[in-house]
C-alpha positions as CSV (number, residue, x, y, z in Angstrom):
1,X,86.6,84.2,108.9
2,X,89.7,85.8,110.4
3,X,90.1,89.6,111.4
4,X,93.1,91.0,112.7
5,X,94.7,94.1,114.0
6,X,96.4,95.7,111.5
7,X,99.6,97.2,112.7
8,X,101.7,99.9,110.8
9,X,104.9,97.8,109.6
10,X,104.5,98.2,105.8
11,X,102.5,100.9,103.6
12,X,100.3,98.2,103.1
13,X,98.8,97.2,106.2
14,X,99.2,101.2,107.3
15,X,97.0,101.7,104.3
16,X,95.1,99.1,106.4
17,X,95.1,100.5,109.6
18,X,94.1,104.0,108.2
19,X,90.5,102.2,107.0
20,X,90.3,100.4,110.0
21,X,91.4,102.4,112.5
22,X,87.8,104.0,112.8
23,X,86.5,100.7,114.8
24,X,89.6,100.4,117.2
25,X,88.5,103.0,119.6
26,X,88.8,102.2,123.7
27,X,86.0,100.1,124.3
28,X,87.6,99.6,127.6
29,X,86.2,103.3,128.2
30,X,82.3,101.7,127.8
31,X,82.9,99.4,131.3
32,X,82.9,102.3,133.8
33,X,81.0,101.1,136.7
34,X,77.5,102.2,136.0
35,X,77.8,100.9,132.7
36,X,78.9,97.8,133.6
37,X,76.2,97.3,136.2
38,X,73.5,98.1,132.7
39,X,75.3,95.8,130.4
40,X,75.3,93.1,132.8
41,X,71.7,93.6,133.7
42,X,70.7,93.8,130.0
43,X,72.5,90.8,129.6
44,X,71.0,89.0,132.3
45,X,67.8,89.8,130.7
46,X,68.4,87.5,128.0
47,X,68.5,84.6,129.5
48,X,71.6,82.6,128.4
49,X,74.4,81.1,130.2
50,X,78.0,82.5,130.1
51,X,80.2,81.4,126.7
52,X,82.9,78.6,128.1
53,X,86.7,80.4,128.5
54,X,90.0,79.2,127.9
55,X,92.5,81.3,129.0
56,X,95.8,80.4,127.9
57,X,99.7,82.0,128.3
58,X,99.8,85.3,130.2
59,X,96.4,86.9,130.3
60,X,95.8,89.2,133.6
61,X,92.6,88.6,135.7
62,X,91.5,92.5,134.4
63,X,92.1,91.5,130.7
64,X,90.1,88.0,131.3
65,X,87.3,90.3,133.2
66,X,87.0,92.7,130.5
67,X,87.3,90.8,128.0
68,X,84.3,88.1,129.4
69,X,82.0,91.6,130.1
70,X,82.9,92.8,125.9
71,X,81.5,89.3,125.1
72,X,78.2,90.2,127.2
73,X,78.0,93.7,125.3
74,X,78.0,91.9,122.3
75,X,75.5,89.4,123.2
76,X,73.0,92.3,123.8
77,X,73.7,94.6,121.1
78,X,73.4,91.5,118.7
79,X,70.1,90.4,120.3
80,X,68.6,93.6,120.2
81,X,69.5,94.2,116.4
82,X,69.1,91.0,114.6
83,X,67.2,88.9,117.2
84,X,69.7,85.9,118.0
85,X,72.1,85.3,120.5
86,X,74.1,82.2,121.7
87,X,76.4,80.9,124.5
88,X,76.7,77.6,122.8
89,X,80.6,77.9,121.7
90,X,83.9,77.5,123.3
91,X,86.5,81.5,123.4
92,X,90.1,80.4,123.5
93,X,92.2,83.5,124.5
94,X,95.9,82.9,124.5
95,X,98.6,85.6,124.3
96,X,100.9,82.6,122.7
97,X,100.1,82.4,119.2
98,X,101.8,79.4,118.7
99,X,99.9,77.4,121.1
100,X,96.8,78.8,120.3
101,X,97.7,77.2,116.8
102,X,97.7,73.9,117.9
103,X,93.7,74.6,119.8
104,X,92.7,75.6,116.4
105,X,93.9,72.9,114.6
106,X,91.7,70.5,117.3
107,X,88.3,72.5,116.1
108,X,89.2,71.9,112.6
109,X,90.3,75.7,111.6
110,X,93.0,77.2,109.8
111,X,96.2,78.1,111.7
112,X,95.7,82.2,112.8
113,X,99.0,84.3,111.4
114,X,97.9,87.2,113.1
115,X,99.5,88.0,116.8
116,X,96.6,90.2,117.5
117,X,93.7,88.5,115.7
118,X,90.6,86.1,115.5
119,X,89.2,83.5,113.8
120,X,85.8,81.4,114.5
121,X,85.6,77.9,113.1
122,X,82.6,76.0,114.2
123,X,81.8,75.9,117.6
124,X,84.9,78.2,118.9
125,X,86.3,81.5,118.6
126,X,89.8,81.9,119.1
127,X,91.5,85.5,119.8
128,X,95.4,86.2,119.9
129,X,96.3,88.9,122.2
130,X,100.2,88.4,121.4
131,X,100.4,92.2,120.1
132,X,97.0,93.2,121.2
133,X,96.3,96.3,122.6
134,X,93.5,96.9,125.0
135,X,90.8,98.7,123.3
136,X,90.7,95.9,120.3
137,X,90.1,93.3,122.0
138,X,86.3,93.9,122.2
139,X,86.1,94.7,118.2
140,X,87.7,91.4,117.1
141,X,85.9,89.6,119.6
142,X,82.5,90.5,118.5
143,X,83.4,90.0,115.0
144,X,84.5,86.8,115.8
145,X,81.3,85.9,118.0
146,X,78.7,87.1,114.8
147,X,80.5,84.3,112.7
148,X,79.1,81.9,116.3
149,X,75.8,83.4,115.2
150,X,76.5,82.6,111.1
151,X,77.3,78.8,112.2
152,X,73.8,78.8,114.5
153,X,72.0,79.8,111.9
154,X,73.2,77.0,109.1
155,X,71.9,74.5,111.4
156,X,74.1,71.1,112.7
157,X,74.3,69.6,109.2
158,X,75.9,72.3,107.2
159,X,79.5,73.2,107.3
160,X,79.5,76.0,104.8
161,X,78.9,79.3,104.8
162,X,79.9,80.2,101.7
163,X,77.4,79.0,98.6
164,X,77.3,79.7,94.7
165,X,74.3,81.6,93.8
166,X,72.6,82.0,90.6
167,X,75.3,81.5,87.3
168,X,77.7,80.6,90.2
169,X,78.1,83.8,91.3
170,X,79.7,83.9,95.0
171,X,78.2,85.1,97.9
172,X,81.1,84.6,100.1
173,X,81.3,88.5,100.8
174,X,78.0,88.6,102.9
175,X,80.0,85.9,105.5
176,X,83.1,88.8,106.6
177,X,80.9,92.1,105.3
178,X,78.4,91.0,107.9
179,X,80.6,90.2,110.6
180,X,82.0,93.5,109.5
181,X,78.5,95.3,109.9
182,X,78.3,93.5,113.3
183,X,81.0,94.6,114.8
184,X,80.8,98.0,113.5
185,X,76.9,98.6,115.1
186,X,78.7,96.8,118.5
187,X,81.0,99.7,118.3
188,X,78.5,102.0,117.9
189,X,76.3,100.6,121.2
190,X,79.9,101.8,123.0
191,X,80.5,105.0,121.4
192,X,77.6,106.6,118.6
193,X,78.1,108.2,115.8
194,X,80.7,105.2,114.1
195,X,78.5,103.6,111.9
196,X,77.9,106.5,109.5
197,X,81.7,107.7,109.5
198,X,82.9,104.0,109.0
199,X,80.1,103.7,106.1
200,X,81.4,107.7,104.9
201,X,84.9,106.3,105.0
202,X,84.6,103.2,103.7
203,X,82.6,105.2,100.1
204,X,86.2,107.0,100.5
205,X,88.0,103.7,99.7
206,X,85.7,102.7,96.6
207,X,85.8,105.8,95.4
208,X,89.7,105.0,95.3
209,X,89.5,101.6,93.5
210,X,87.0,103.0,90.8
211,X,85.2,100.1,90.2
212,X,81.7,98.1,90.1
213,X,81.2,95.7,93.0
214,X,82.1,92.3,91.8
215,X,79.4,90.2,90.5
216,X,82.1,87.1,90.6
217,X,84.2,87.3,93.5
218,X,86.9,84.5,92.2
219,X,87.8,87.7,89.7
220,X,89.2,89.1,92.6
221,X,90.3,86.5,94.8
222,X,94.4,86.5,95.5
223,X,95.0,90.2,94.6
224,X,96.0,92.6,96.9
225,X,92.6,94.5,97.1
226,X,90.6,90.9,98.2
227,X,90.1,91.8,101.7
228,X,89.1,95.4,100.7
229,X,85.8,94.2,98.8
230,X,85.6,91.5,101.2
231,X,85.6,93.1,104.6
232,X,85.1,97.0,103.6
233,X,82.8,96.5,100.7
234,X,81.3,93.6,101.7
235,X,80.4,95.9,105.1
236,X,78.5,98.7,102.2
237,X,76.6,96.1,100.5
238,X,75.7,94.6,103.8
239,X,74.9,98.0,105.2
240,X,73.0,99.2,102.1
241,X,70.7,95.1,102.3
242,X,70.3,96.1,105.5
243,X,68.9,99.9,105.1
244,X,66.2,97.9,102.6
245,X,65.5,95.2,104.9
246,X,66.4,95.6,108.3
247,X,69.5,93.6,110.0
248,X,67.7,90.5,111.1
249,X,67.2,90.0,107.1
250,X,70.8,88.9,107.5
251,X,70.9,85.7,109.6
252,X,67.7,84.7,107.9
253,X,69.7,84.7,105.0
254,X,72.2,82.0,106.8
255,X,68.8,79.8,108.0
256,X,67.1,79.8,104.6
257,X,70.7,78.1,103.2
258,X,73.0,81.1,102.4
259,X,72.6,80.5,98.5
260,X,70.9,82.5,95.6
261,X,67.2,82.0,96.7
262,X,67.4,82.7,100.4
263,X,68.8,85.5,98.9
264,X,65.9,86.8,97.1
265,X,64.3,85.7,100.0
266,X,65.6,87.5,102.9
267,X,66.3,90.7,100.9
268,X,63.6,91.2,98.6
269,X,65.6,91.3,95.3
270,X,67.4,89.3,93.4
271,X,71.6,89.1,93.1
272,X,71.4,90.1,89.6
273,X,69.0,93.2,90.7
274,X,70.9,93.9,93.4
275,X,74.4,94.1,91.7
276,X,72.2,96.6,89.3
277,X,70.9,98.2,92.5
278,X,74.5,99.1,94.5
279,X,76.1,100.5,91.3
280,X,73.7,102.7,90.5
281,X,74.5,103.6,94.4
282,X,78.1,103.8,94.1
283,X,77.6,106.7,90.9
284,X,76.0,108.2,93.4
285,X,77.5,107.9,96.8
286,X,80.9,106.5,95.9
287,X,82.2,107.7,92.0
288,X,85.9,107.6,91.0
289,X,87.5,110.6,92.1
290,X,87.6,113.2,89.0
291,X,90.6,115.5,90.2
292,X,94.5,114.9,90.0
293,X,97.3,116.1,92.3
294,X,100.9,115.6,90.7
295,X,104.4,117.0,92.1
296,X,107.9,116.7,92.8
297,X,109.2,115.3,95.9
298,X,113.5,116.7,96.8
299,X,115.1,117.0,99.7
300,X,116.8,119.5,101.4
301,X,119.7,119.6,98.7
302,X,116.8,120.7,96.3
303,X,117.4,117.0,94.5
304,X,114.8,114.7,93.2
305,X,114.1,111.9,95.7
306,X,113.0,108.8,94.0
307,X,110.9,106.2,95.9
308,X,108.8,107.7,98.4
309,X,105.6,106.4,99.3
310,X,102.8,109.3,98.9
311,X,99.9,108.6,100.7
312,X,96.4,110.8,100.1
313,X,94.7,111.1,103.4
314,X,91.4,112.3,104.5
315,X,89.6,112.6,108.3
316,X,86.4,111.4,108.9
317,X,85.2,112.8,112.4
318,X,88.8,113.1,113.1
319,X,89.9,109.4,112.0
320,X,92.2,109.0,109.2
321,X,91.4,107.2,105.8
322,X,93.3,106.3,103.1
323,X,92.1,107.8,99.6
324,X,94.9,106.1,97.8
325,X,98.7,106.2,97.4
326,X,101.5,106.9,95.0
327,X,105.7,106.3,94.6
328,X,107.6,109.1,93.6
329,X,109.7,108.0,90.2
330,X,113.4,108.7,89.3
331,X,112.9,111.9,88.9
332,X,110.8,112.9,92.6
333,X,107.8,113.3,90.7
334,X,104.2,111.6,91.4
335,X,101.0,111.4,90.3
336,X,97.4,110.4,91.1
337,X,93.6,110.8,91.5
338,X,92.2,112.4,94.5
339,X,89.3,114.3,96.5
340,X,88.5,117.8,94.8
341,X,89.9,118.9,98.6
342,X,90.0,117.9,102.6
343,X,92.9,116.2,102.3
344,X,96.5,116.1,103.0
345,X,99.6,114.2,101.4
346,X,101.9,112.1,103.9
347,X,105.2,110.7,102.6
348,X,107.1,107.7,104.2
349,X,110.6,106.0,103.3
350,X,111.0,102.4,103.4
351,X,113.9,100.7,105.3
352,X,114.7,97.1,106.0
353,X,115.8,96.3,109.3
354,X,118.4,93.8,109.8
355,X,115.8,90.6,110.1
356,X,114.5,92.0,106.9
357,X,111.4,93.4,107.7
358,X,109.7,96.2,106.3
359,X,109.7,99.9,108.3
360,X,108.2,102.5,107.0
361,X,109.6,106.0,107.9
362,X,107.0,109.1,108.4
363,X,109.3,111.9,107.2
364,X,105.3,114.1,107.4
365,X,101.9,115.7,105.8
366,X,101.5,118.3,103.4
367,X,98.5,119.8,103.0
368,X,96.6,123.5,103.0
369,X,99.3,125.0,105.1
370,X,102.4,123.9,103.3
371,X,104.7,121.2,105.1
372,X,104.7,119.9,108.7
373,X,107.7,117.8,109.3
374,X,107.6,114.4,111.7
375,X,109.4,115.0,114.7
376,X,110.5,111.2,115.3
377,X,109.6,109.6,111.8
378,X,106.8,107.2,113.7
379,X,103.4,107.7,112.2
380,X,100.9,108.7,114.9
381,X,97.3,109.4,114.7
382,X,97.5,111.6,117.3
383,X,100.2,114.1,116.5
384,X,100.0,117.4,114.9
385,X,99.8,117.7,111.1
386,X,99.2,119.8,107.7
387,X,95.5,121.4,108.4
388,X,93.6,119.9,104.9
389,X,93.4,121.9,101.8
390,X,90.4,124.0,101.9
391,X,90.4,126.1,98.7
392,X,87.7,124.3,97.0
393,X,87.8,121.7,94.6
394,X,90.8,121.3,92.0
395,X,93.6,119.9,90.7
396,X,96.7,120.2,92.5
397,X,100.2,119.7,89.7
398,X,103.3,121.3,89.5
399,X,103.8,121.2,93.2
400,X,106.8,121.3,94.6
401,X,107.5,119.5,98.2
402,X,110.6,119.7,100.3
403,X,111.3,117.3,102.9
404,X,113.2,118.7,105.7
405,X,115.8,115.8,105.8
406,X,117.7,113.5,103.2
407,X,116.1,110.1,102.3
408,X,119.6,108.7,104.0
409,X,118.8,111.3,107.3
410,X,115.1,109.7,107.4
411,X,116.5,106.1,107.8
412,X,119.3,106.5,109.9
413,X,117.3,108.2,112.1
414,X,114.2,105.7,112.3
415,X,115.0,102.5,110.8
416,X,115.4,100.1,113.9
417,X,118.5,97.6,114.0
């Protein structure tokens, strides 16, 4: 019940941040003044008293304002689409991590990690605004505040969310891929068209891992790709219940005791049938990608250059997605699945700075136009790159890619002391 933002300090979490990067878009843009004057009136409408703040450490009056009207916007858009809405919970917002710690510990929760993050144990949603900038506030926060709405909907006595289901299989995905959904459709209240690229994206990422939606979800707990089918899949089976159903099927699903029969209940099928169901979808919408692309990697001496990180990228309405990665070996040479076309390669180098932590070096894309080189080796959304390959689909091998700088150049030049 924690969401965080992911920030690019490992290949890892910038694998992260190109899958989630779709919902962190400038909400801050959605409060202009006639907007604000609708959201508050639509608010207003529903008859609920302001959510209790605690503002701890160095939070500005504008950031405590706009982040009290983002809690509002999510109130609406959550009352419009699945017909509950609450005030009854405590937001602890706190640009000290540490000492938002201790708060959480009071409510019962686990201690947050994350320096721009949330989590929402019973009764209170806490958000860290440590490393936080502006325009995710509003995202975590309404993720955070659907998890309010799971806890309402359990009822006083019940402390769970998570239940067995039939033949114990786990259900524990519908909790984060609904808070997932959430969030996603308050994003789209702000800005349009994000639900169907986050959904076109997110078939992107399955198509990557190649495999049926877990019918057992302590199979998958502990390895790196968890949070994948927890959040990102569990925000496609959510999605898909919710074509079938509508999205006040989901909190039902939390009254009628978030188990195996309520269920069947709320959706209209079983878990067996629907496990039979989504793959049947995923052949359709979501199969493993059938093509390869394969090369060398050297540098500018023309020699092999062993241990570069090769990332396959696509854009979905101009966002990027990550449709899997790759190391080159001893010998500069790498290999892996991809799209048919539409994307581009992006390579990165790996440094430690002197505290031992991970930087990752963007020495640049290649793609339909051969290779553009990273001016500064920081990896930005926003900069110029390789235009995506547009020669229909294939495999690509045999390539041969030259960075425009040593490995040693790369990290002298952008590994921080």
């Amino acid at each position: 019940m924690t969401v965080s933002r992911a920030g690019i300090v490992s290949l890892a979490l910038l694998a992260a941040a190109l899958v989630l990067g779709l919902v962190a878009l400038g909400f801050v843009l959605a409060f202009g003044s006639s907007d604000t004057d609708s959201w508050e009136e639509r608010w207003a409408e529903l008859g609920v008293e302001e959510a209790e703040f605690v503002f701890l450490g160095d939070v500005t009056e504008g950031e405590q304002e706009m982040i009290r009207r983002e809690l509002k916007v999510a109130q609406v858009v959550y009352a419009e689409h699945f017909g509950a809405v609450t005030s009854d919970f405590r937001v602890y917002v706190s640009t000290d991590l540490e000492g938002l710690n201790e708060h959480i510990g009071e409510h019962g929760g686990g201690e947050l990690e994350f320096a721009c993050g949330g989590t929402a144990p019973r009764g209170a949603v806490f958000l860290a605004l440590d490393e936080c900038e502006a325009e995710d506030h509003g995202w975590i926060l309404a993720h955070e505040y659907f998890h309010m709405l799971q806890w309402e909907a359990r009822g006083p006595g019940r402390n769970r969310l998570e239940e067995p289901g039939p033949g114990n299989t786990w259900l524990g995905w519908i909790v984060e891929g609904s808070a997932v959904y959430a969030h996603t459709r308050f994003s789209e209240a702000l800005e349009g068209g994000i639900l169907g690229s986050r959904r076109e994206g997110t078939r992107v990422v399955w198509s990557v891992l190649g495999q049926a939606f877990p019918k057992y979800f302590s199979e998958v707990s502990g390895t790196p790709e968890e949070s994948t089918w927890v959040y990102r899949l569990g925000f496609l089976a959510v999605d898909w219940l919710v074509d079938r159903t509508g999205p006040p099927a989901i909190l039902k699903f939390f009254r009628l005791g978030a188990h195996g029969a309520a269920f069947e209940t709320a959706f209209g099928l079983s878990v067996a049938s629907f496990h039979d169901a989504f793959e049947r979808h995923r052949q359709e919408v979501a199969p493993p990608f059938a093509w390869i692309v394969a090369g060398t990697v050297v540098g500018p001496d023309g020699m092999p250059v062993e241990g570069i990180e090769v990332h396959i990228t696509v854009r979905i309405e101009g966002r990027p997605w990550s449709a899997g990665k790759t190391e080159t070996d001893s010998q500069g040479e790498f290999e892996s699945s991809a799209p048919g076309s539409a994307y581009t390669l992006g390579f990165f180098v790996l440094c430690l700075g002197d505290d031992g932590t991970p930087e990752w070096i963007h020495a640049g894309h290649w793609g339909g136009d051969g290779f553009v080189g990273d001016a500064d080796g920081s990896y930005d959304d926003e900069e110029d790159r390789a235009e995506p390959f547009a020669d229909g689909e294939r495999d690509r091998v045999g390539v041969v890619i030259e960075l425009p700088e040593t490995r040693e150049s790369l990290i002298a030049k952008g590994c921080k002391d």
